[in-house]
DSSP file (Angstrom, degrees, kcal/mol; ACC not computed):
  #  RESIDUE AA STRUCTURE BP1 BP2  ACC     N-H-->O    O-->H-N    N-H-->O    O-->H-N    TCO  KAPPA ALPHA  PHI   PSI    X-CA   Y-CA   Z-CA
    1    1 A X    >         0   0    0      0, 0.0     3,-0.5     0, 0.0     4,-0.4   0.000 360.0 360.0 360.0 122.3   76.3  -71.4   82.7
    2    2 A X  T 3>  +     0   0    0      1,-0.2     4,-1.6     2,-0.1     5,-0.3  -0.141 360.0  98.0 -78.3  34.8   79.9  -71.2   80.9
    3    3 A X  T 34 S+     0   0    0     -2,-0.3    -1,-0.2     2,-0.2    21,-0.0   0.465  72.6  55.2-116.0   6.6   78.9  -73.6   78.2
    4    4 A X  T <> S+     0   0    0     -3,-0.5     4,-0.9     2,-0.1    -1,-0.2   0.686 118.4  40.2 -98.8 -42.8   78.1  -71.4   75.4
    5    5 A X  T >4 S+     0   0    0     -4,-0.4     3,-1.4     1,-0.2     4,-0.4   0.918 108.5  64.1 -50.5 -34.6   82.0  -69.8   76.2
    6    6 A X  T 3X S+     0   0    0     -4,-1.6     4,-1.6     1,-0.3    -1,-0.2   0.760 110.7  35.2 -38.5 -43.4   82.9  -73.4   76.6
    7    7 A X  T 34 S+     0   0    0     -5,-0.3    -1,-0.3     1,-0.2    -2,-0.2   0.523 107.5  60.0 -98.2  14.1   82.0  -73.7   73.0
    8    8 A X  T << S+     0   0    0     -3,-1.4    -2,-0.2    -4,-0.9    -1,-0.2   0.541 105.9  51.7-114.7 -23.7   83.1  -70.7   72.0
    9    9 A X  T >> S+     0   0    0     -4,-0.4     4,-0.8     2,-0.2     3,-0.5   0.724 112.9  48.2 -92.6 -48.9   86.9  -72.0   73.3
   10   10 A X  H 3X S+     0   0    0     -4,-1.6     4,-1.9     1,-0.2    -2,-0.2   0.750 108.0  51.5 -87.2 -21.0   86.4  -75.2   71.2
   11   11 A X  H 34 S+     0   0    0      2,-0.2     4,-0.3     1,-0.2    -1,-0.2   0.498 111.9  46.8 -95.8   2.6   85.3  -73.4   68.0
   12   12 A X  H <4 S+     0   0    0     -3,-0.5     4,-0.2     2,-0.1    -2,-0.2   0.593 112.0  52.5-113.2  -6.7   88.4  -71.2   68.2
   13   13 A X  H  < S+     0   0    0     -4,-0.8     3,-0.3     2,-0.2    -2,-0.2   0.876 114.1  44.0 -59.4 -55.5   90.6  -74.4   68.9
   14   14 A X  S  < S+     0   0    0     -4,-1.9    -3,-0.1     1,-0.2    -2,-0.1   0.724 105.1  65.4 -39.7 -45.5   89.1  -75.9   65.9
   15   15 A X  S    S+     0   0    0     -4,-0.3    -1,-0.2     1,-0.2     3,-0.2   0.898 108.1  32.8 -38.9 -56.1   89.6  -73.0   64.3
   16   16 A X  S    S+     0   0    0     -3,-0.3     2,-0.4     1,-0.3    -2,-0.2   0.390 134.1  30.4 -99.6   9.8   93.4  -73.0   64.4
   17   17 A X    >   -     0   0    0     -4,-0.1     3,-1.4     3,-0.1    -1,-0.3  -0.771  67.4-170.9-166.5 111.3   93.4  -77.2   64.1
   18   18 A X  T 3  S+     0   0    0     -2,-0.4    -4,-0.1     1,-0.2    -3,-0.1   0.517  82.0  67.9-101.0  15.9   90.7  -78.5   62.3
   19   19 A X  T 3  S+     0   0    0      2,-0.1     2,-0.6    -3,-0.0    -1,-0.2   0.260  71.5 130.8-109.7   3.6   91.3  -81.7   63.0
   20   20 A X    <   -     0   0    0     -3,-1.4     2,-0.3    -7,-0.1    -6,-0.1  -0.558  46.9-152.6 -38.4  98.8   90.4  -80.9   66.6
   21   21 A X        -     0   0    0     -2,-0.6     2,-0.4     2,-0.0    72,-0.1  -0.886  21.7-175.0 -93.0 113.5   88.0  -83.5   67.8
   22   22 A X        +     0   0    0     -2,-0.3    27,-0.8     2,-0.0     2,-0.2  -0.964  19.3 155.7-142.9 137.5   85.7  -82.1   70.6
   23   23 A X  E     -a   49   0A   0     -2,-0.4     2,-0.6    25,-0.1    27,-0.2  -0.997  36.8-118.7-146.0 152.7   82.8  -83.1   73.2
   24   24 A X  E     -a   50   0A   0     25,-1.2    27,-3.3    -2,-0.2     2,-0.5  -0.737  13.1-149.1-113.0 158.6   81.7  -81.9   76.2
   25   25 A X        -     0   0    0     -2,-0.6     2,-0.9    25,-0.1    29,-0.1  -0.672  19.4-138.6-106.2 122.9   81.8  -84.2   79.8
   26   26 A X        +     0   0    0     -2,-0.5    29,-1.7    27,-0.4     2,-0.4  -0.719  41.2 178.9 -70.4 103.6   78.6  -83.0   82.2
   27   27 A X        +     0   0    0     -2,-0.9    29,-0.2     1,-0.2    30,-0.2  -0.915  48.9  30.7-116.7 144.5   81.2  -83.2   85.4
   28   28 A X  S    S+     0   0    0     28,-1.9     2,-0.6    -2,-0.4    29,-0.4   0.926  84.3 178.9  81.7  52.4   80.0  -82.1   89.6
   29   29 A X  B     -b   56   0B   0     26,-1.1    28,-0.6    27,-0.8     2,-0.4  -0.791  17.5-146.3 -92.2 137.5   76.6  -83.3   88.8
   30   30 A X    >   -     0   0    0     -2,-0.6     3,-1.2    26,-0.2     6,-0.1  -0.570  24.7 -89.1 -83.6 139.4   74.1  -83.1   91.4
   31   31 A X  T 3  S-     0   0    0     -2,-0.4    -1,-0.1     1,-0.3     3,-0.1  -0.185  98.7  -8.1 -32.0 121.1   71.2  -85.3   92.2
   32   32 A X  T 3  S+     0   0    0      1,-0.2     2,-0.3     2,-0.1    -1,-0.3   0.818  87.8 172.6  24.1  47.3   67.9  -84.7   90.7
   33   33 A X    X   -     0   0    0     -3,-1.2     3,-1.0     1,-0.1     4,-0.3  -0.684  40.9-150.8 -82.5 143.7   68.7  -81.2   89.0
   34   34 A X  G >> S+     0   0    0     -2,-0.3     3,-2.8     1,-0.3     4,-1.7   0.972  91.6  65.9 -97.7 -52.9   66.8  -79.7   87.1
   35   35 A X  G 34 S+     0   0    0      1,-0.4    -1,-0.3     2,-0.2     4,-0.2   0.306  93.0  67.3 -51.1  10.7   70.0  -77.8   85.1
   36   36 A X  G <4 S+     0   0    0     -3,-1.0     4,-0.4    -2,-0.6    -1,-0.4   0.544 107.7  35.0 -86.5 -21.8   71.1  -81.2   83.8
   37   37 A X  T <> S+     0   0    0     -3,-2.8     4,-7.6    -4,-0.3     5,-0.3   0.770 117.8  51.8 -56.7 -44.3   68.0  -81.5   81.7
   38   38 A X  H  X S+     0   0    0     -4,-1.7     4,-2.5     1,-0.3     5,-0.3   0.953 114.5  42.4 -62.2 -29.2   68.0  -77.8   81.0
   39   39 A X  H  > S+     0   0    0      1,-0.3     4,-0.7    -4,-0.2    -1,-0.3   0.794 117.1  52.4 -86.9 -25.7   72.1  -78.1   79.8
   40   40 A X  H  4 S+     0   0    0     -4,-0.4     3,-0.4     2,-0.2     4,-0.4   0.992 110.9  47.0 -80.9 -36.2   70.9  -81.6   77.9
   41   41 A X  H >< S+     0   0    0     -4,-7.6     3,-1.9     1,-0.2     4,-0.2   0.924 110.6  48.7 -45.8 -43.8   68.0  -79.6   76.1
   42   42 A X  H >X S+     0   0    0     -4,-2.5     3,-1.5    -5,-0.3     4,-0.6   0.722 101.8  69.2 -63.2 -30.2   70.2  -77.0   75.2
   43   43 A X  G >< S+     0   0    0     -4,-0.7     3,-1.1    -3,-0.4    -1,-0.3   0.817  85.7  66.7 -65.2 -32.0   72.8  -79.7   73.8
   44   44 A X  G <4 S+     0   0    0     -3,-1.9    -1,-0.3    -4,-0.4    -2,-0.2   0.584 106.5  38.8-100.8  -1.5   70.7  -80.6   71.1
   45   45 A X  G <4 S+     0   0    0     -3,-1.5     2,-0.3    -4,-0.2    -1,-0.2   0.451  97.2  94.4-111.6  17.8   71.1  -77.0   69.3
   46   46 A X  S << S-     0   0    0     -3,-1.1     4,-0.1    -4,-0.6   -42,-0.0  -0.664  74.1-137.0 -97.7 151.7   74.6  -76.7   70.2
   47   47 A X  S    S+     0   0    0     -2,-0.3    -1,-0.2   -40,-0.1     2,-0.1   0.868  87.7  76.5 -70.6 -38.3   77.8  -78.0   67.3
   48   48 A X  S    S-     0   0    0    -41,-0.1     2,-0.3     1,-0.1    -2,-0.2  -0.600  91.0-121.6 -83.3 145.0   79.7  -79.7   70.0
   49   49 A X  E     -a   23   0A   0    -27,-0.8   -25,-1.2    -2,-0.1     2,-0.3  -0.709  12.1-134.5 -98.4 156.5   78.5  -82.9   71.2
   50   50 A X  E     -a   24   0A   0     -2,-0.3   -25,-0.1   -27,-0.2     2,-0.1  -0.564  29.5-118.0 -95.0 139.2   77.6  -83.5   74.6
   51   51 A X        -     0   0    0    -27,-3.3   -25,-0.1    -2,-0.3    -1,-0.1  -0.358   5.6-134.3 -69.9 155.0   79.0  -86.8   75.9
   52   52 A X  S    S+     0   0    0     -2,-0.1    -1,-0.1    33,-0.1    33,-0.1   0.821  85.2  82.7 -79.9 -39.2   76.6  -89.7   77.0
   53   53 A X        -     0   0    0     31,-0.2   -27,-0.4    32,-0.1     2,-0.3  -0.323  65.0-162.8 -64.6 173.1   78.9  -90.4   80.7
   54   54 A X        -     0   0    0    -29,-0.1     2,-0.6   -25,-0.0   -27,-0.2  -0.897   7.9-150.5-145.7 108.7   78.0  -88.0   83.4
   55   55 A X        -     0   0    0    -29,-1.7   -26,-1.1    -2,-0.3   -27,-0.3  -0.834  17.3-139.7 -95.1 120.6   80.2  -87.8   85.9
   56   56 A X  B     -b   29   0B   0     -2,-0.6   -28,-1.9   -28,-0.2   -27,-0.8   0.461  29.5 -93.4 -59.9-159.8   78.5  -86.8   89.5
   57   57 A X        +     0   0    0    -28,-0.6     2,-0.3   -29,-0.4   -26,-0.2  -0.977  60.9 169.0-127.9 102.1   79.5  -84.5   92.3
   58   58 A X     >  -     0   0    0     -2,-0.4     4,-0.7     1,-0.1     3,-0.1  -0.836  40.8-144.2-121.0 159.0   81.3  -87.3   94.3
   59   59 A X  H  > S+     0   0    0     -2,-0.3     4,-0.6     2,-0.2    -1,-0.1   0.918 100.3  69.6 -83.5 -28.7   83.3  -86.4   97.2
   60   60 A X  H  4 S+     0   0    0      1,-0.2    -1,-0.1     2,-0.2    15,-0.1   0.349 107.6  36.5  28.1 -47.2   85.6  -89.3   96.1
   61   61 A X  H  4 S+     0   0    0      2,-0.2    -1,-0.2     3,-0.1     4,-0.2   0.543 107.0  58.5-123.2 -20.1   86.7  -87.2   93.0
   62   62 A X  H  < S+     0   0    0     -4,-0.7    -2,-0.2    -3,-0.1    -3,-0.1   0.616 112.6  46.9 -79.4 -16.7   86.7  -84.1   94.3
   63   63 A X  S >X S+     0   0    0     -4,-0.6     3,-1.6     1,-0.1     4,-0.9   0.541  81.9  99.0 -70.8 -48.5   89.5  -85.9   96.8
   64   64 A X  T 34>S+     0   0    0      1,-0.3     5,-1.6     2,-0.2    -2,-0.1   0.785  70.5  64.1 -39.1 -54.3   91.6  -87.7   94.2
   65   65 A X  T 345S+     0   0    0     -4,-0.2    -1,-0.3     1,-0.2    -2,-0.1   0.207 110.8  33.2 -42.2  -3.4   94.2  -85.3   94.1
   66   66 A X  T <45S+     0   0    0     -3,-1.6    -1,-0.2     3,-0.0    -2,-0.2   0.171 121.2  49.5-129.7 -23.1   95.3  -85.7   97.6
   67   67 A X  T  <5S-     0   0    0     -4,-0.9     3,-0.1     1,-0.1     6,-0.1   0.020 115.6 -75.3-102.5-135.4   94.6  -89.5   97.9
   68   68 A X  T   5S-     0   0    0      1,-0.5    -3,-0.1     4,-0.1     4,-0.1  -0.081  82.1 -92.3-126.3  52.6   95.8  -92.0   95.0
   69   69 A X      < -     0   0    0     -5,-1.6    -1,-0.5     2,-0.1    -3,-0.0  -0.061  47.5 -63.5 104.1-175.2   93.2  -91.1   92.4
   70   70 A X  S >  S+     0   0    0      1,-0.2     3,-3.3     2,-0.2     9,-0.2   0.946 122.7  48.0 -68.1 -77.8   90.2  -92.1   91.6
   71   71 A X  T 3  S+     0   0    0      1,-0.3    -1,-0.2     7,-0.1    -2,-0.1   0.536 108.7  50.7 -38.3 -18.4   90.9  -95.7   90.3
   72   72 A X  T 3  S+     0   0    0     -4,-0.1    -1,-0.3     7,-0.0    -2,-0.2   0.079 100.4  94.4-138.9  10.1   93.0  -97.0   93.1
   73   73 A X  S <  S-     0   0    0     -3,-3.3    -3,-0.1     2,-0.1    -9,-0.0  -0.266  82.5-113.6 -83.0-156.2   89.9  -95.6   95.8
   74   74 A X  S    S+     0   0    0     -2,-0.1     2,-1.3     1,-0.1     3,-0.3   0.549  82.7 101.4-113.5  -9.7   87.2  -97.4   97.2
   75   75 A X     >  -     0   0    0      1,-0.2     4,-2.5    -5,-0.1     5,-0.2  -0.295  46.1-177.7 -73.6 106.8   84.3  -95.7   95.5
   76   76 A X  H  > S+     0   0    0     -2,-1.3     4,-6.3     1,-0.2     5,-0.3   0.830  79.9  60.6 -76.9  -8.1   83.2  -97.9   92.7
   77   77 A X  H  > S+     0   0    0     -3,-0.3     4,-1.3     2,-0.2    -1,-0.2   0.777 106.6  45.6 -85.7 -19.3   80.7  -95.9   91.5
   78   78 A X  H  > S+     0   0    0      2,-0.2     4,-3.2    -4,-0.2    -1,-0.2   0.953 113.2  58.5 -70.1 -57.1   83.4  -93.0   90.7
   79   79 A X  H  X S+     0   0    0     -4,-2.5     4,-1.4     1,-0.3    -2,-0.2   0.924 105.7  42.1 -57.3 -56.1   85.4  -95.7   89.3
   80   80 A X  H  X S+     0   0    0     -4,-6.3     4,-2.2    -5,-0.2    -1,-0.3   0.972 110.9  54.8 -66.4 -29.1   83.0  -96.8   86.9
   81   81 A X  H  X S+     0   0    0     -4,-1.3     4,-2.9    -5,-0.3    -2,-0.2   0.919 114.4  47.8 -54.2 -48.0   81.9  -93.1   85.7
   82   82 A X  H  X S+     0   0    0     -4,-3.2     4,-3.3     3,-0.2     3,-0.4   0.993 114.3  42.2 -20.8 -97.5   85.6  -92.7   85.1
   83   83 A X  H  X S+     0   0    0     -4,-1.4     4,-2.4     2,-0.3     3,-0.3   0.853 114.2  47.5 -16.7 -85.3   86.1  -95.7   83.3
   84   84 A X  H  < S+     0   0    0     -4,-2.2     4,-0.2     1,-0.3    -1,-0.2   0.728 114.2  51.7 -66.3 -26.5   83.2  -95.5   81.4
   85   85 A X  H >X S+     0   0    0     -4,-2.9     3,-2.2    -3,-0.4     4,-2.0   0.983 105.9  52.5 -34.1 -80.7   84.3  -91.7   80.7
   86   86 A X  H 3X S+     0   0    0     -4,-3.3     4,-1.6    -3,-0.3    -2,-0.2   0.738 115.7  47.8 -61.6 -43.3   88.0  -92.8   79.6
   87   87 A X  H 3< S+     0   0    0     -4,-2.4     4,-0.5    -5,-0.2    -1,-0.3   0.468 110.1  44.2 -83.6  -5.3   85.9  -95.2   77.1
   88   88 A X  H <> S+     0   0    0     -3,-2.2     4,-4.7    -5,-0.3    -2,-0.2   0.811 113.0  51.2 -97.0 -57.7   83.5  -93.1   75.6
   89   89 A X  H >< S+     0   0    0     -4,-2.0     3,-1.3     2,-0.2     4,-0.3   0.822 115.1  45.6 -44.0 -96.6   86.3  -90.5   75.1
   90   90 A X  T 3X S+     0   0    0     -4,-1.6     4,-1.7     1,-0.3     5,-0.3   0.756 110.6  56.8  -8.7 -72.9   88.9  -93.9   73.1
   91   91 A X  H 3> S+     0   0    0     -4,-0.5     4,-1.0     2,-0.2     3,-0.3   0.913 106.1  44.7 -42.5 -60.9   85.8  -94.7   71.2
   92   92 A X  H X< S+     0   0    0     -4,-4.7     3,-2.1    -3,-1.3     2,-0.2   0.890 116.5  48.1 -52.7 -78.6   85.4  -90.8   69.6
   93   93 A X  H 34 S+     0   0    0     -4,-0.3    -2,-0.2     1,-0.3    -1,-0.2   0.384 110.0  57.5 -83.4 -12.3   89.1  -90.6   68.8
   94   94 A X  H 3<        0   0    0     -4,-1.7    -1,-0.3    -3,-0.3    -3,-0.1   0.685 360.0 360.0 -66.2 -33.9   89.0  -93.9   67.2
   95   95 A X    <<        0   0    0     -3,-2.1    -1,-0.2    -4,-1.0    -2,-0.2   0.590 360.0 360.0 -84.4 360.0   86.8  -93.7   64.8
């Protein structure tokens, strides 16, 4: 699991801008895995917070880059994860 460097990355960003605002996205998640619980237990002794969206392991998004994105396919269910991504993310920097 990279997520303790992951955090290690963001506390040495913070470090040099301490006005660095940071969370981390659970992204290429698979269906019923057991290492998305383990990585949400683990979340609750870590300083960065873990975001509430979850973004799946869709083929859809793995795809985007070659088609015309995410938004502008036909998988809605990518399209809301986005979305609801893009909004969680506006909502921290706003406040």
């Amino acid at each position: 699991m990279a997520i303790r460097s992951t955090i290690a990355l963001i506390k040495e960003a913070i470090g040099k801008s301490p006005a660095t605002r940071a969370g981390i996205v659970l992204k290429m998640v698979k269906p019923r895995s057991g290492i998305t619980n383990d990585v949400r237990n683990l979340s609750g002794t870590m300083e960065v917070p873990l975001l509430n969206t979850v973004v799946r392991d869709r083929v859809s998004i793995a795809r985007s880059s070659m088609t015309a994105g995410v938004l502008n396919g036909s998988d809605q269910k990518a399209k809301d994860e986005m979305t609801s991504l893009a909004e969680e993310i506006v909502n921290a920097i706003s406040t």
